[in-house]
Backbone as CSV, one residue per row, in Angstrom:
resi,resn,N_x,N_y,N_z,CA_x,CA_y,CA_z,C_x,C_y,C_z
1,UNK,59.295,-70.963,-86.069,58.281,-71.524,-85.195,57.012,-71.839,-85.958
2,UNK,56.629,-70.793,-87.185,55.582,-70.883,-87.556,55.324,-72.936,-88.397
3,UNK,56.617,-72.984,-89.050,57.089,-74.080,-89.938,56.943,-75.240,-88.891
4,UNK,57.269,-75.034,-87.821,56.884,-76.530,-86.923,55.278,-76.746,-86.548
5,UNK,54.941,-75.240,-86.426,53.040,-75.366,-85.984,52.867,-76.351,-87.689
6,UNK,52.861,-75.592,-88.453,52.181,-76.765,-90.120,53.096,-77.681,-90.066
7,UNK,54.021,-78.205,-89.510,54.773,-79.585,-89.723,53.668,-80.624,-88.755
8,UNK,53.351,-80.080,-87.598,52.535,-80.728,-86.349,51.275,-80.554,-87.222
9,UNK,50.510,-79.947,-87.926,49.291,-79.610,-88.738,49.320,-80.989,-89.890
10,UNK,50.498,-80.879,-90.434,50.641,-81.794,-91.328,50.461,-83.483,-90.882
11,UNK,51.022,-83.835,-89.752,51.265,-85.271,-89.192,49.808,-85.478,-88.736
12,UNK,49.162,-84.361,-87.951,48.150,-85.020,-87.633,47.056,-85.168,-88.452
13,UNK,46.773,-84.401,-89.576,46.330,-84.753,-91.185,46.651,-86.144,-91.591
14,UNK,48.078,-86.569,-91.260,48.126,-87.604,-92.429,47.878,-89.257,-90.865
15,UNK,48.037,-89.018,-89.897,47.364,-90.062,-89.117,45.897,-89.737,-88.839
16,UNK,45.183,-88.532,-89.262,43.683,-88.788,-89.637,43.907,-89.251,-90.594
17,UNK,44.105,-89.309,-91.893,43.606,-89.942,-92.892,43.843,-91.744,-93.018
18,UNK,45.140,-91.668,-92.188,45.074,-93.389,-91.847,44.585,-93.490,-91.269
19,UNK,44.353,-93.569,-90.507,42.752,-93.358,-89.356,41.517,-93.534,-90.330
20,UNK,41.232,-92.756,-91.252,39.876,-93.137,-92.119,40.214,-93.904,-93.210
21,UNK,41.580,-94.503,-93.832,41.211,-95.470,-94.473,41.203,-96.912,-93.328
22,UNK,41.738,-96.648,-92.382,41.528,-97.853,-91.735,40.205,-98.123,-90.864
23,UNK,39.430,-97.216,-90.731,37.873,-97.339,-90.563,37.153,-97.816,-91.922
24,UNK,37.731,-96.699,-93.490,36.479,-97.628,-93.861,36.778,-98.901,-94.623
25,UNK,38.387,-99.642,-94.579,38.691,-101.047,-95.024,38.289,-101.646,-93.600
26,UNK,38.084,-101.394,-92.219,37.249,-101.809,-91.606,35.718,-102.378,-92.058
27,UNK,34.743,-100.968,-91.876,33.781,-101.440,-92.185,33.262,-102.367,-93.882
28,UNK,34.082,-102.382,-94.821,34.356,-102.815,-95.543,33.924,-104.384,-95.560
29,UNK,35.226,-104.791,-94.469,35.543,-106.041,-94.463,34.256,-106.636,-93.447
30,UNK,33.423,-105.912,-92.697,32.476,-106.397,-91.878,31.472,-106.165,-92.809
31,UNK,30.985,-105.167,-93.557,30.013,-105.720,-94.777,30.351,-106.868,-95.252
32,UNK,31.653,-107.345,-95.598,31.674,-108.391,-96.987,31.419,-109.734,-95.826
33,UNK,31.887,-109.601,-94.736,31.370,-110.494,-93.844,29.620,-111.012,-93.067
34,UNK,29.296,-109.516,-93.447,27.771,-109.656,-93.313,26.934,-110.435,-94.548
35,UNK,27.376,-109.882,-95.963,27.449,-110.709,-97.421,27.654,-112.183,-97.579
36,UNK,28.681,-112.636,-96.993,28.581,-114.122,-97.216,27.871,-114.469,-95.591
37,UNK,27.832,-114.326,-94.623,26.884,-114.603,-94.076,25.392,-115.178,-94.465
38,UNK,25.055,-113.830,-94.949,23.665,-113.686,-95.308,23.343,-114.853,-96.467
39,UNK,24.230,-114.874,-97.611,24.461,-115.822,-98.362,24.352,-117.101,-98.257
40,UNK,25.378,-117.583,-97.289,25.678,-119.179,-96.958,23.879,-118.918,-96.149
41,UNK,23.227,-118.364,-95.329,22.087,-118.772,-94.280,21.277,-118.879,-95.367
42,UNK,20.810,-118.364,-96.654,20.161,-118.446,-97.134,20.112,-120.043,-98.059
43,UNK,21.545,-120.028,-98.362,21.364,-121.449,-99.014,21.480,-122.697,-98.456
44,UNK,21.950,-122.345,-96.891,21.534,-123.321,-96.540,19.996,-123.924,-95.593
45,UNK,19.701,-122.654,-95.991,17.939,-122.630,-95.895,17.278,-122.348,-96.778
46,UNK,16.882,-123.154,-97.508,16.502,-123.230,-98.898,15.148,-123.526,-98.778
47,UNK,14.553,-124.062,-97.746,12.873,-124.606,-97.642,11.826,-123.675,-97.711
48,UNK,11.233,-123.795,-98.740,9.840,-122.948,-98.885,8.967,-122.573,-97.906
49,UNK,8.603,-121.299,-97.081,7.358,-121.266,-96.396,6.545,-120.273,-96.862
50,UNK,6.026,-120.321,-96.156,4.891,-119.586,-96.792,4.474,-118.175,-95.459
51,UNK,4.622,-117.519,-95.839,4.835,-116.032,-94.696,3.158,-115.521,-95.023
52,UNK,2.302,-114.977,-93.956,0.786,-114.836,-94.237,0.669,-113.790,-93.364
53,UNK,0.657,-113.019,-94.304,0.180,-111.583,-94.039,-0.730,-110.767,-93.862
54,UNK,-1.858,-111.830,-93.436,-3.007,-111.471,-93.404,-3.992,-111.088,-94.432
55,UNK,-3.570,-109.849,-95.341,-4.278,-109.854,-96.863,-3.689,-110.461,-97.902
56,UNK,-2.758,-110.959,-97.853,-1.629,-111.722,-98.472,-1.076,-112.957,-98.028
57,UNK,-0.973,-113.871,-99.063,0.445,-114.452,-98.858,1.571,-114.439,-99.345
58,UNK,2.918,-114.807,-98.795,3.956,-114.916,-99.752,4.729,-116.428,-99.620
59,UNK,5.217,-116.929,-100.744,5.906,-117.994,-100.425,7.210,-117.682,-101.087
60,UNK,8.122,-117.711,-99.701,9.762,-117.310,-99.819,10.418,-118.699,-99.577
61,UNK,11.915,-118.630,-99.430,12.742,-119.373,-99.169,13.034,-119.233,-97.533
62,UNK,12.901,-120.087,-96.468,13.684,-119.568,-94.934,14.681,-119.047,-94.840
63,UNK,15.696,-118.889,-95.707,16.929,-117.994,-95.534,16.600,-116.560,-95.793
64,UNK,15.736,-116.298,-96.703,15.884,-115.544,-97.169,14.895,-114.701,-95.993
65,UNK,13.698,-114.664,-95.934,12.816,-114.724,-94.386,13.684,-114.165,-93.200
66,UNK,14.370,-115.352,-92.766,15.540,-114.762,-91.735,16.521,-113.831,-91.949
67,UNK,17.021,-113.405,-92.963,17.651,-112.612,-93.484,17.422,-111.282,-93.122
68,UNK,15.943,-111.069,-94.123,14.953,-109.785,-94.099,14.496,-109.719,-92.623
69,UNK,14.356,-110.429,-92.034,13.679,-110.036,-90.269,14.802,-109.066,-89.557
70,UNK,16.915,-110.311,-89.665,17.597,-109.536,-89.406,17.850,-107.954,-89.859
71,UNK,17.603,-108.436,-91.006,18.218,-106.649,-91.711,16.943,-105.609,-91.226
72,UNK,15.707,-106.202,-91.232,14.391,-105.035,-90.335,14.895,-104.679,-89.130
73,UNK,15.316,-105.650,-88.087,15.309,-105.579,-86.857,16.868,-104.665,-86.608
74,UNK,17.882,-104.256,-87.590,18.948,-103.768,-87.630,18.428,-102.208,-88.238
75,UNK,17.601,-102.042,-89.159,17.130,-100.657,-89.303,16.196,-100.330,-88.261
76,UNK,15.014,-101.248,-87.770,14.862,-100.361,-86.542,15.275,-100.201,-85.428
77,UNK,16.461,-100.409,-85.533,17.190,-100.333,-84.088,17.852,-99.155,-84.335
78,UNK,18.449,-99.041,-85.390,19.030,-97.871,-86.333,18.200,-96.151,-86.033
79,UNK,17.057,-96.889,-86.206,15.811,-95.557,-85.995,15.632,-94.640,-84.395
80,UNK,15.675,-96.634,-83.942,15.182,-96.040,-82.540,16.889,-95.456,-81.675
81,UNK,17.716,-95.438,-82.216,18.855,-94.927,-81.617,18.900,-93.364,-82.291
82,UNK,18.513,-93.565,-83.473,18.217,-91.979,-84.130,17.819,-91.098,-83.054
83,UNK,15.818,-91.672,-83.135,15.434,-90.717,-82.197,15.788,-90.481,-80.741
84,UNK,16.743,-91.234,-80.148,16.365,-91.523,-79.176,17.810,-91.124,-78.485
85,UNK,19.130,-91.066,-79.637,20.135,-90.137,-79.339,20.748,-89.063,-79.680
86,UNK,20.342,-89.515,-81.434,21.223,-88.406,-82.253,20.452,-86.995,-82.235
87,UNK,19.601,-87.607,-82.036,18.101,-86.268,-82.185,18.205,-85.176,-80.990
88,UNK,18.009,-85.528,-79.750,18.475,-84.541,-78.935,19.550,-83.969,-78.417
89,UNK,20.535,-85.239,-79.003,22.004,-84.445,-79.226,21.973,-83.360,-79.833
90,UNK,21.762,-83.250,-80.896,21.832,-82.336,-82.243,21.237,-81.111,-81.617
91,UNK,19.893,-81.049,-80.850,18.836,-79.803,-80.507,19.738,-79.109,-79.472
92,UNK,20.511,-80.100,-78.822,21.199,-79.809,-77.374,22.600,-78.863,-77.639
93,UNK,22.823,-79.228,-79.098,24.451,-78.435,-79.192,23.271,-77.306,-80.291
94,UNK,22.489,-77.392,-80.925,22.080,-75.877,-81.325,21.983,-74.514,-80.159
95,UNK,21.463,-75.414,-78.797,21.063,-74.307,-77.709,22.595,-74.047,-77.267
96,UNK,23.084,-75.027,-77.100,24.603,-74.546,-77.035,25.487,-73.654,-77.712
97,UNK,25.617,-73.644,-79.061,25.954,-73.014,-79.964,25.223,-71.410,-80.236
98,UNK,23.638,-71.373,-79.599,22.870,-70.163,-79.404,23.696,-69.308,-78.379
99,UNK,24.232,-70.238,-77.428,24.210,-69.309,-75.960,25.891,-69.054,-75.996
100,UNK,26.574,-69.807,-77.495,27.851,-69.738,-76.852,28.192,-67.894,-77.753
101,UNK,27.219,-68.041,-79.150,27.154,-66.794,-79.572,26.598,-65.751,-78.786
102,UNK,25.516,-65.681,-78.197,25.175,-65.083,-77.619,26.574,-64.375,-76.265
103,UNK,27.149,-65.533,-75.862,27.955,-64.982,-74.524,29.500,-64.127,-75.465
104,UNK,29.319,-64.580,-76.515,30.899,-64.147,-77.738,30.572,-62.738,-78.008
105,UNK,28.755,-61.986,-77.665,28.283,-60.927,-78.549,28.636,-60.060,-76.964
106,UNK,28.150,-60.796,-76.348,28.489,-59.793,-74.880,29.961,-59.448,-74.211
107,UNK,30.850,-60.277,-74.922,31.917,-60.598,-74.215,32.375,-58.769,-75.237
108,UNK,31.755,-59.277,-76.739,32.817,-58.234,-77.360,31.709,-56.630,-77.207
109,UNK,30.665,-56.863,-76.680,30.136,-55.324,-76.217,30.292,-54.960,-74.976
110,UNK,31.181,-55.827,-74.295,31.856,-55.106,-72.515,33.162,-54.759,-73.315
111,UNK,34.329,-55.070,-74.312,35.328,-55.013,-74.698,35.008,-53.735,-75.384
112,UNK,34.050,-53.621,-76.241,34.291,-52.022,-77.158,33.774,-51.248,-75.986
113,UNK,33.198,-51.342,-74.999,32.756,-50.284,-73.963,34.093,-49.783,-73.198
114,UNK,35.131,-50.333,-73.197,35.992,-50.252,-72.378,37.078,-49.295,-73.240
Protein backbone atom coordinates (compact mmCIF):
# COMPACT_ATOMS: atom_id res chain seq x y z
CA UNK A 1 0.00 0.00 0.00
CA UNK A 2 2.75 2.14 1.06
CA UNK A 3 4.39 1.75 -2.85
CA UNK A 4 1.08 3.00 -4.45
CA UNK A 5 0.82 6.22 -1.88
CA UNK A 6 4.75 7.28 -3.66
CA UNK A 7 3.60 5.90 -7.07
CA UNK A 8 0.39 8.60 -6.71
CA UNK A 9 3.31 11.07 -5.02
CA UNK A 10 5.33 10.45 -7.99
CA UNK A 11 2.62 11.25 -10.99
CA UNK A 12 1.51 14.15 -9.39
CA UNK A 13 5.26 15.54 -9.20
CA UNK A 14 5.81 14.82 -12.68
CA UNK A 15 2.27 16.61 -14.04
CA UNK A 16 3.43 19.55 -11.70
CA UNK A 17 6.45 19.84 -13.36
CA UNK A 18 4.70 19.78 -16.83
CA UNK A 19 2.55 22.08 -15.53
CA UNK A 20 5.65 24.51 -14.87
CA UNK A 21 7.42 23.97 -17.92
CA UNK A 22 4.33 24.70 -19.70
CA UNK A 23 3.71 27.98 -17.74
CA UNK A 24 7.07 29.19 -18.16
CA UNK A 25 7.39 28.29 -22.29
CA UNK A 26 4.10 30.11 -21.84
CA UNK A 27 5.16 33.17 -20.42
CA UNK A 28 8.16 32.93 -22.52
CA UNK A 29 6.45 33.06 -25.69
CA UNK A 30 4.24 36.19 -24.47
CA UNK A 31 7.49 38.07 -23.55
CA UNK A 32 9.03 37.36 -27.00
CA UNK A 33 5.65 38.58 -28.23
CA UNK A 34 5.71 41.66 -26.12
CA UNK A 35 9.61 42.10 -27.77
CA UNK A 36 8.73 42.29 -31.25
CA UNK A 37 5.79 44.23 -30.51
CA UNK A 38 7.54 46.82 -28.80
CA UNK A 39 10.09 46.67 -31.62
CA UNK A 40 8.04 46.83 -34.86
CA UNK A 41 5.92 50.18 -32.73
CA UNK A 42 9.01 51.69 -32.32
CA UNK A 43 10.23 51.54 -35.85
CA UNK A 44 7.49 52.20 -37.16
CA UNK A 45 7.41 55.34 -35.16
CA UNK A 46 10.43 56.71 -35.80
CA UNK A 47 9.44 60.66 -35.57
CA UNK A 48 11.29 62.82 -33.24
CA UNK A 49 9.42 64.67 -30.37
CA UNK A 50 10.38 66.33 -28.05
CA UNK A 51 8.90 65.23 -24.36
CA UNK A 52 9.14 68.60 -21.78
CA UNK A 53 9.53 68.00 -18.55
CA UNK A 54 9.32 70.96 -17.23
CA UNK A 55 13.12 71.36 -15.97
CA UNK A 56 14.07 69.47 -18.90
CA UNK A 57 13.76 68.50 -22.20
CA UNK A 58 14.13 65.35 -24.00
CA UNK A 59 14.07 64.60 -27.63
CA UNK A 60 13.10 60.80 -28.21
CA UNK A 61 11.77 58.81 -31.01
CA UNK A 62 7.48 58.25 -30.70
CA UNK A 63 7.91 54.63 -30.49
CA UNK A 64 10.03 54.62 -28.19
CA UNK A 65 7.81 57.35 -25.85
CA UNK A 66 4.87 54.98 -26.31
CA UNK A 67 6.66 52.14 -25.39
CA UNK A 68 8.05 53.59 -21.99
CA UNK A 69 4.41 55.10 -21.04
CA UNK A 70 3.16 51.32 -21.77
CA UNK A 71 5.80 49.57 -19.77
CA UNK A 72 5.18 52.63 -16.70
CA UNK A 73 1.57 52.18 -16.85
CA UNK A 74 2.16 48.09 -16.59
CA UNK A 75 4.52 48.56 -13.42
CA UNK A 76 2.14 50.73 -11.84
CA UNK A 77 -0.55 48.70 -12.15
CA UNK A 78 1.81 45.97 -10.95
CA UNK A 79 2.24 48.15 -7.65
CA UNK A 80 -1.14 49.11 -7.21
CA UNK A 81 -2.32 45.35 -7.28
CA UNK A 82 0.68 44.73 -4.83
CA UNK A 83 -0.67 46.98 -2.34
CA UNK A 84 -3.87 46.59 -2.83
CA UNK A 85 -3.96 42.57 -2.88
CA UNK A 86 -0.96 40.76 -2.22
CA UNK A 87 -0.31 42.90 0.83
CA UNK A 88 -3.26 42.12 2.92
CA UNK A 89 -3.40 38.78 1.73
CA UNK A 90 -0.09 38.00 3.15
CA UNK A 91 -1.02 39.98 6.85
CA UNK A 92 -4.38 37.97 6.63
CA UNK A 93 -2.79 34.34 6.42
CA UNK A 94 0.00 35.50 9.18
CA UNK A 95 -3.17 36.09 11.67
CA UNK A 96 -4.31 32.92 10.36
CA UNK A 97 -1.36 30.94 10.74
CA UNK A 98 -1.08 32.82 14.53
CA UNK A 99 -4.49 31.47 15.52
CA UNK A 100 -4.13 28.18 13.70
CA UNK A 101 -0.91 27.60 16.13
CA UNK A 102 -2.31 28.95 18.75
CA UNK A 103 -5.67 26.51 18.48
CA UNK A 104 -2.76 23.27 17.62
CA UNK A 105 -1.13 24.50 21.33
CA UNK A 106 -4.57 24.12 23.00
CA UNK A 107 -5.77 21.26 21.21
CA UNK A 108 -2.43 19.38 22.47
CA UNK A 109 -2.76 20.89 26.29
CA UNK A 110 -6.57 19.43 26.60
CA UNK A 111 -4.84 16.04 25.08
CA UNK A 112 -1.83 15.78 27.71
CA UNK A 113 -4.50 16.77 30.45
CA UNK A 114 -6.44 13.84 29.67
Amino acid sequence: MHKGLCYNDISIDVNLSYMLIFKRLFLFVIALTIIAFSIAMSGLNNQEVVLDLYFFKLELSLGFIVVATLFSGLLVGLFIALFSFHIPLKSQLRKLNRSHVQLLQQKRLENSDD
